[in-house]
N, CA, C and O atoms as a GROMACS GRO file, in nm:
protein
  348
    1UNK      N    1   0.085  -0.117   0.000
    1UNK     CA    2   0.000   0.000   0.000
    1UNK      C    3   0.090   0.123   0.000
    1UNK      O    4   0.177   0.137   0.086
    2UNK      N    5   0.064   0.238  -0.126
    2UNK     CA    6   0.108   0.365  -0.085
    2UNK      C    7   0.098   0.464   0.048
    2UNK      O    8  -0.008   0.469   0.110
    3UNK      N    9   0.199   0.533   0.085
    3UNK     CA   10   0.157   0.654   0.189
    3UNK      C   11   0.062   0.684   0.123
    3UNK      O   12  -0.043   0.633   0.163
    4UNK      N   13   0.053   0.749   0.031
    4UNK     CA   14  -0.082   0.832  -0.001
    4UNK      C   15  -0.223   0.810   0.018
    4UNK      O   16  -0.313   0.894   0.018
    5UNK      N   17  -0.231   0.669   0.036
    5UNK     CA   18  -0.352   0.616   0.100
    5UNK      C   19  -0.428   0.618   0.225
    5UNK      O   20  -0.547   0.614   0.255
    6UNK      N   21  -0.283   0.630   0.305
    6UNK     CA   22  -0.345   0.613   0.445
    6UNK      C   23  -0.418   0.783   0.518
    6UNK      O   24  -0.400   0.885   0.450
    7UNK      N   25  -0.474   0.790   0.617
    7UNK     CA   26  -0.554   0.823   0.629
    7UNK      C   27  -0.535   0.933   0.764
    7UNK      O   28  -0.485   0.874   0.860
    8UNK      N   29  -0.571   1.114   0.798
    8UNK     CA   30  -0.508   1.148   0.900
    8UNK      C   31  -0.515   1.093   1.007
    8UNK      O   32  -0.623   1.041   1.036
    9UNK      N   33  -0.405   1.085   1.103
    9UNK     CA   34  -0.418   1.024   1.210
    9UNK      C   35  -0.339   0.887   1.211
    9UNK      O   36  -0.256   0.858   1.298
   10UNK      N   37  -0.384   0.785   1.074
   10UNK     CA   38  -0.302   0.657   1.071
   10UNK      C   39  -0.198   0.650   1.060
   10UNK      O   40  -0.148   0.736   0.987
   11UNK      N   41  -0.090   0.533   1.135
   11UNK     CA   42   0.056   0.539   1.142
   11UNK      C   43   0.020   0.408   1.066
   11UNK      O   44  -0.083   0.346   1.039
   12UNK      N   45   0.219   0.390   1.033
   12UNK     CA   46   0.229   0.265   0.928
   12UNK      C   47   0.401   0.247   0.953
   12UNK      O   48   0.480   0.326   1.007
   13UNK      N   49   0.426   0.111   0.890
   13UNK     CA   50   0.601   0.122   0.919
   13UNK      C   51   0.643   0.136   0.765
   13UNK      O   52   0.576   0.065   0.690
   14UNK      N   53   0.712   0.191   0.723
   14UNK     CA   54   0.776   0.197   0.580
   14UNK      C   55   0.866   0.046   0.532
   14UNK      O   56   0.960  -0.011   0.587
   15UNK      N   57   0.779   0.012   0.394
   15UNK     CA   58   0.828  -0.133   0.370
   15UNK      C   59   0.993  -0.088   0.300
   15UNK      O   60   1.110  -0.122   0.321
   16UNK      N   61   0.907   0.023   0.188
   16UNK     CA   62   1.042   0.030   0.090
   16UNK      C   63   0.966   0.130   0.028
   16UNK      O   64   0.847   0.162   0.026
   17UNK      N   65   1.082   0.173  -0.027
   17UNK     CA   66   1.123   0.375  -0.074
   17UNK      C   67   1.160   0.310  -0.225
   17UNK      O   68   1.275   0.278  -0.257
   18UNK      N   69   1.018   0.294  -0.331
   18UNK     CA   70   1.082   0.355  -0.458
   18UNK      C   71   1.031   0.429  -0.572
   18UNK      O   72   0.912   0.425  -0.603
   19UNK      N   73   1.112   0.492  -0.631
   19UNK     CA   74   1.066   0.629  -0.715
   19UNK      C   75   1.196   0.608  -0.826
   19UNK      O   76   1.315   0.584  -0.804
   20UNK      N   77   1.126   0.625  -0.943
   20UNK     CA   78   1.199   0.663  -1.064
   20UNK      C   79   1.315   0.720  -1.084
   20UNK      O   80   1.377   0.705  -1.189
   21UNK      N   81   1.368   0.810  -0.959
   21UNK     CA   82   1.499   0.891  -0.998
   21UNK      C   83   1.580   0.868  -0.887
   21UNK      O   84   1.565   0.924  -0.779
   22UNK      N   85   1.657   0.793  -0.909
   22UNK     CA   86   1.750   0.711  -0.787
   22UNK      C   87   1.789   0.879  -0.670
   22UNK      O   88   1.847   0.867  -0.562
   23UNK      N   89   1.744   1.010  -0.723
   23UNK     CA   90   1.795   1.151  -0.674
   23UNK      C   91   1.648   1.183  -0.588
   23UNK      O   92   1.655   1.248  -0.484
   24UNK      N   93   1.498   1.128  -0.645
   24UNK     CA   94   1.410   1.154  -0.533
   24UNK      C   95   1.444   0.999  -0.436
   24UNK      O   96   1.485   1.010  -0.321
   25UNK      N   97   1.435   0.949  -0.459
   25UNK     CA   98   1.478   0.791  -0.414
   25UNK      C   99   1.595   0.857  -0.252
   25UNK      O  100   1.557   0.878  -0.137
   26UNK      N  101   1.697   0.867  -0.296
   26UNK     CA  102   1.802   0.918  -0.210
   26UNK      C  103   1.755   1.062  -0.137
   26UNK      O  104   1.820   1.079  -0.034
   27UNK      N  105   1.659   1.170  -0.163
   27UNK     CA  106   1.606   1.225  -0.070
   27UNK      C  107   1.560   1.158   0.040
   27UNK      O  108   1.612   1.179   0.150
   28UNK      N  109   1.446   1.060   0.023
   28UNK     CA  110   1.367   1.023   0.112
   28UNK      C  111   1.496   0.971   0.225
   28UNK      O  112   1.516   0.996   0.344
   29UNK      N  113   1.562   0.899   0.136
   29UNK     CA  114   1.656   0.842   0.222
   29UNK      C  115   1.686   0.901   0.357
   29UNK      O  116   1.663   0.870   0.474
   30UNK      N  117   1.749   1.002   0.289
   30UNK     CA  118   1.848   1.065   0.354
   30UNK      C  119   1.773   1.170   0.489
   30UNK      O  120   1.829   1.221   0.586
   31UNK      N  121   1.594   1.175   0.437
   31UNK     CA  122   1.541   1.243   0.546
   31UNK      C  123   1.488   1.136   0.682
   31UNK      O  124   1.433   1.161   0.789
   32UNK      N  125   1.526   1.030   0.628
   32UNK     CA  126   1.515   0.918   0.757
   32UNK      C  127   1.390   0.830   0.717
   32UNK      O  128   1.356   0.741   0.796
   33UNK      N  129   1.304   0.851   0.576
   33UNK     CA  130   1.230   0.795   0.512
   33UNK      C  131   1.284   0.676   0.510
   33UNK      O  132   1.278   0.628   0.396
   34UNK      N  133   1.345   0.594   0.601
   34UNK     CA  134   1.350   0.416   0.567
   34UNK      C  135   1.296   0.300   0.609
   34UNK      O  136   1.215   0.313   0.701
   35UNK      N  137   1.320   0.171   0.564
   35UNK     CA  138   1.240   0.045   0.557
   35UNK      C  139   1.243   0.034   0.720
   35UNK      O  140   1.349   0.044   0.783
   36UNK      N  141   1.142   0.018   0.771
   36UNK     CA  142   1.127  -0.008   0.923
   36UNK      C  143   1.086   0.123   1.018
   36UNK      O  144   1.064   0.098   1.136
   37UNK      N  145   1.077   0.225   0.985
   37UNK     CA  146   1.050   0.347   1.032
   37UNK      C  147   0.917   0.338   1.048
   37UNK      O  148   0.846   0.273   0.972
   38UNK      N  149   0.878   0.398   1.138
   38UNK     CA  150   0.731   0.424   1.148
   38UNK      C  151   0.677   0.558   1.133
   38UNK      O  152   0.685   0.629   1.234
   39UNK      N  153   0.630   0.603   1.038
   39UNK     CA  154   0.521   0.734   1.052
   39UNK      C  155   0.389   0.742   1.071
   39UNK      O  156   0.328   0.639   1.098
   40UNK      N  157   0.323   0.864   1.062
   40UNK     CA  158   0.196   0.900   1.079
   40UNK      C  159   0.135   1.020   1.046
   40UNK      O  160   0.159   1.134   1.084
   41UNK      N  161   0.034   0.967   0.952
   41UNK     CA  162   0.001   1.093   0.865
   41UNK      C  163  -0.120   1.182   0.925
   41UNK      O  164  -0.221   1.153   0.990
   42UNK      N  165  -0.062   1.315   0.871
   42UNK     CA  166  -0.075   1.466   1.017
   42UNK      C  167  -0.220   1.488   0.871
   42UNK      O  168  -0.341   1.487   0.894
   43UNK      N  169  -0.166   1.503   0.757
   43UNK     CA  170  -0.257   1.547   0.687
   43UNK      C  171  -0.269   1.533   0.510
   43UNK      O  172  -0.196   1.574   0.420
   44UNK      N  173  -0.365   1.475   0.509
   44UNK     CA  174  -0.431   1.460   0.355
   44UNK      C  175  -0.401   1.514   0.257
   44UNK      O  176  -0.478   1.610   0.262
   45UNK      N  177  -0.331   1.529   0.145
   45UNK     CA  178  -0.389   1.602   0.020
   45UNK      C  179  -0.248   1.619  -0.070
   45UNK      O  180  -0.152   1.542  -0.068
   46UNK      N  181  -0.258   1.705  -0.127
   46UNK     CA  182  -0.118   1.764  -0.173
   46UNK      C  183  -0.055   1.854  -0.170
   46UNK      O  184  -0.065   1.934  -0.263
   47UNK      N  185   0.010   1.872  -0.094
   47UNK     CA  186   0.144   1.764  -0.022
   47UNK      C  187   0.047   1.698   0.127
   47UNK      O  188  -0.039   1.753   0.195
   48UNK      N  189   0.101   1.572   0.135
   48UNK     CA  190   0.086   1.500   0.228
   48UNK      C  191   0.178   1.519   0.351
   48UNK      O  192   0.294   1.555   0.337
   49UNK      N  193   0.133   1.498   0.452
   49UNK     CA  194   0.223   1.606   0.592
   49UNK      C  195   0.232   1.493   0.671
   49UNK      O  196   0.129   1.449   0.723
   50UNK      N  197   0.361   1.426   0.693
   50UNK     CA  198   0.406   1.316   0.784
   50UNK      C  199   0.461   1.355   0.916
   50UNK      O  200   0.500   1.470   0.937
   51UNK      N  201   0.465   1.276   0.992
   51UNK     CA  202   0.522   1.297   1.124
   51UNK      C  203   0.616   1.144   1.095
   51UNK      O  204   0.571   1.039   1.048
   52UNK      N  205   0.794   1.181   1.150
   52UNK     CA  206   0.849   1.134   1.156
   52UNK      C  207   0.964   1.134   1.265
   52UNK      O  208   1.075   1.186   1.257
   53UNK      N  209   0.905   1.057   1.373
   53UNK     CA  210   1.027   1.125   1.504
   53UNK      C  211   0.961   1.216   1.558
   53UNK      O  212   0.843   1.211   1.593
   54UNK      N  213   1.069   1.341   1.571
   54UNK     CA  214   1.016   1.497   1.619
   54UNK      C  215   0.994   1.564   1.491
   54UNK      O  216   0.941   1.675   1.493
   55UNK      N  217   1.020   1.521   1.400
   55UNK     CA  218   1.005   1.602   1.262
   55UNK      C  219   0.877   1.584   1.196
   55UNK      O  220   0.791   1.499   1.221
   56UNK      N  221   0.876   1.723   1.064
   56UNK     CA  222   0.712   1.687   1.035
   56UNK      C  223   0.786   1.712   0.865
   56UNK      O  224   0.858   1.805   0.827
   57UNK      N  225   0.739   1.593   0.788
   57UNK     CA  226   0.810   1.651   0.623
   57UNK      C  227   0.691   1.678   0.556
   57UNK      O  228   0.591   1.652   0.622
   58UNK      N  229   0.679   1.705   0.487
   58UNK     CA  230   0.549   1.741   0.318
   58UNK      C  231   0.603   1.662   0.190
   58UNK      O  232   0.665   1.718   0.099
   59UNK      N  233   0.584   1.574   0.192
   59UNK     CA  234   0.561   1.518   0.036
   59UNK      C  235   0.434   1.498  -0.007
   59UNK      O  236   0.335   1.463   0.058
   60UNK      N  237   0.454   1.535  -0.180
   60UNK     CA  238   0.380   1.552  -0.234
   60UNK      C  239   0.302   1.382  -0.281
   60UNK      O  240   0.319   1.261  -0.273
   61UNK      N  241   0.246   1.446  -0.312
   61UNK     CA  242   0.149   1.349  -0.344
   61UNK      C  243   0.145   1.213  -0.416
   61UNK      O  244   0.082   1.113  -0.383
   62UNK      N  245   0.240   1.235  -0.538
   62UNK     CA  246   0.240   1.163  -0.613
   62UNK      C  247   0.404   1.049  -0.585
   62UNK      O  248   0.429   0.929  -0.602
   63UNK      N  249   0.493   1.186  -0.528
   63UNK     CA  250   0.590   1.098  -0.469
   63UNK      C  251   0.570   1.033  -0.319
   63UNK      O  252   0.673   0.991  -0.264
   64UNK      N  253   0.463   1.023  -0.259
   64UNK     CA  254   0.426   0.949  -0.122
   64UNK      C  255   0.365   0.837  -0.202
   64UNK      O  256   0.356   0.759  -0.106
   65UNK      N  257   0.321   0.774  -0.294
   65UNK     CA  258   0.279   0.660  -0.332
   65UNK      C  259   0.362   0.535  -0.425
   65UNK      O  260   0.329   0.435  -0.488
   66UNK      N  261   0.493   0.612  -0.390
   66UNK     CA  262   0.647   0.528  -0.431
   66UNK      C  263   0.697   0.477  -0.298
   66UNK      O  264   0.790   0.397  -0.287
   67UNK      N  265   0.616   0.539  -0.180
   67UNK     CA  266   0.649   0.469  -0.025
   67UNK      C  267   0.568   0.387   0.031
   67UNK      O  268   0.485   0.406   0.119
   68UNK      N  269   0.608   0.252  -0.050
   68UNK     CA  270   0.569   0.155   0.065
   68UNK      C  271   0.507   0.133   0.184
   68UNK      O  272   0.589   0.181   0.263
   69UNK      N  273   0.394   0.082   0.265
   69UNK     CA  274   0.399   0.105   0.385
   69UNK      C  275   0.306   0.010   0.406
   69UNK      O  276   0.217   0.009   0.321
   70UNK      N  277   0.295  -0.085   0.507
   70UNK     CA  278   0.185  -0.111   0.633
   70UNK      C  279   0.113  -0.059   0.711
   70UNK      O  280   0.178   0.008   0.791
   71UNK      N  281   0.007  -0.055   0.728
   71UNK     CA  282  -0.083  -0.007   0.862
   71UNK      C  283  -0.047  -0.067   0.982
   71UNK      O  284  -0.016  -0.183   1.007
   72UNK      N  285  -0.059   0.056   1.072
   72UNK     CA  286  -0.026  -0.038   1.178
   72UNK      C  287  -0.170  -0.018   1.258
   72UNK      O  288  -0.232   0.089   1.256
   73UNK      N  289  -0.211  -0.127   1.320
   73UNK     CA  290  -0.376  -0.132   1.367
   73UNK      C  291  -0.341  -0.055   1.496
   73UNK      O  292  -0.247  -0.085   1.569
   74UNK      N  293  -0.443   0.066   1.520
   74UNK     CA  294  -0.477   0.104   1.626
   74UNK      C  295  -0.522  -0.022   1.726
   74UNK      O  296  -0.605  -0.110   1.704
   75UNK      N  297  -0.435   0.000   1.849
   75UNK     CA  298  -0.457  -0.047   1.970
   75UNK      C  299  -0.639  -0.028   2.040
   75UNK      O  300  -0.699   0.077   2.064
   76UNK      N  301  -0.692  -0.186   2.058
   76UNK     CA  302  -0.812  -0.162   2.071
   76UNK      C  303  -0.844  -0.145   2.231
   76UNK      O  304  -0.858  -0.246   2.300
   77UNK      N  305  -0.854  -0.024   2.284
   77UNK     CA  306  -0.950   0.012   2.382
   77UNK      C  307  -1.010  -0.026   2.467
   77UNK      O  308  -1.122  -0.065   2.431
   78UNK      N  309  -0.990  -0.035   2.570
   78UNK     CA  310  -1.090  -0.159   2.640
   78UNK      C  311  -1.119  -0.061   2.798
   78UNK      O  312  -1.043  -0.002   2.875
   79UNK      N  313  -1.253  -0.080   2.795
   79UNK     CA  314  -1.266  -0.059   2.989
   79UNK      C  315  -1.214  -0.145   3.052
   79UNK      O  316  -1.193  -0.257   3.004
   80UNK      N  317  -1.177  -0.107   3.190
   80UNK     CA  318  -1.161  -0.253   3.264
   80UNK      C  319  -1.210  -0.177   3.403
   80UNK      O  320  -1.170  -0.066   3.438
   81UNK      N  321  -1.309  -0.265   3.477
   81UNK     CA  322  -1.372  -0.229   3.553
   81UNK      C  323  -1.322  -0.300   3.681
   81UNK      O  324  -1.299  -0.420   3.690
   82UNK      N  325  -1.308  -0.213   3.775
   82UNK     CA  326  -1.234  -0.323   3.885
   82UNK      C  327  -1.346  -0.392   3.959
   82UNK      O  328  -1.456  -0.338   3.971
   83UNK      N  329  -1.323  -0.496   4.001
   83UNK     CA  330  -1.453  -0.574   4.042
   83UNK      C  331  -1.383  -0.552   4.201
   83UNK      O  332  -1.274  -0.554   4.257
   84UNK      N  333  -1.587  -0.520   4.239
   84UNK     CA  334  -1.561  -0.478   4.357
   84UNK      C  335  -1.645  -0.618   4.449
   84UNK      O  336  -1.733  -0.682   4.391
   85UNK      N  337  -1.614  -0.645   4.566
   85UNK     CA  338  -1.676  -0.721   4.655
   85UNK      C  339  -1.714  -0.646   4.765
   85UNK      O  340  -1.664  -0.543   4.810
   86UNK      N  341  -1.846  -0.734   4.815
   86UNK     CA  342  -1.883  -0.684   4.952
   86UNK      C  343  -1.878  -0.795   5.030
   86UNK      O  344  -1.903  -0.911   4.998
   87UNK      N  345  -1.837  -0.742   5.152
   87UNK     CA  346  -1.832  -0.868   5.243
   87UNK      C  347  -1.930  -0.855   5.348
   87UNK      O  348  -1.943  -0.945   5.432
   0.00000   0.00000   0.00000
């Protein structure tokens, strides 16, 4: 699945970084865009607004769907109620 797919709010781990020009290719690189990283997308559209670390990058649109990625499933929620006794 492309970054460009996922959705604000959803994080994902980056499978693999590829793009046509071994020079956008080696950007991503080099901004910490790599295989095993986890981001999370701040915001929709074009340019697409990642959170990475403490950092926030903007790629565009068409080059976020040369990045690889997994969803990672939101953690499901749970009450937990302490059980009370009377004696």
């Amino acid at each position: 699945m492309g970054l460009h797919r996922l959705q604000p709010g959803q994080s994902a781990v980056i499978l693999d970084v590829r793009h046509p020009t071994p020079a956008t290719r080696q950007k991503y690189l080099a901004r910490g865009l790599v295989p095993g990283t986890e981001v999370k997308v701040l915001r929709q559209g074009d340019p697409l607004v990642v959170a990475l670390d403490d950092s926030r990058w903007a790629i565009a649109s068409e080059e976020a769907a040369g990045i690889e990625v997994t969803p990672i499933e939101a953690p499901v929620r749970r009450k937990w109620w302490r059980r009370q006794t009377t004696r």
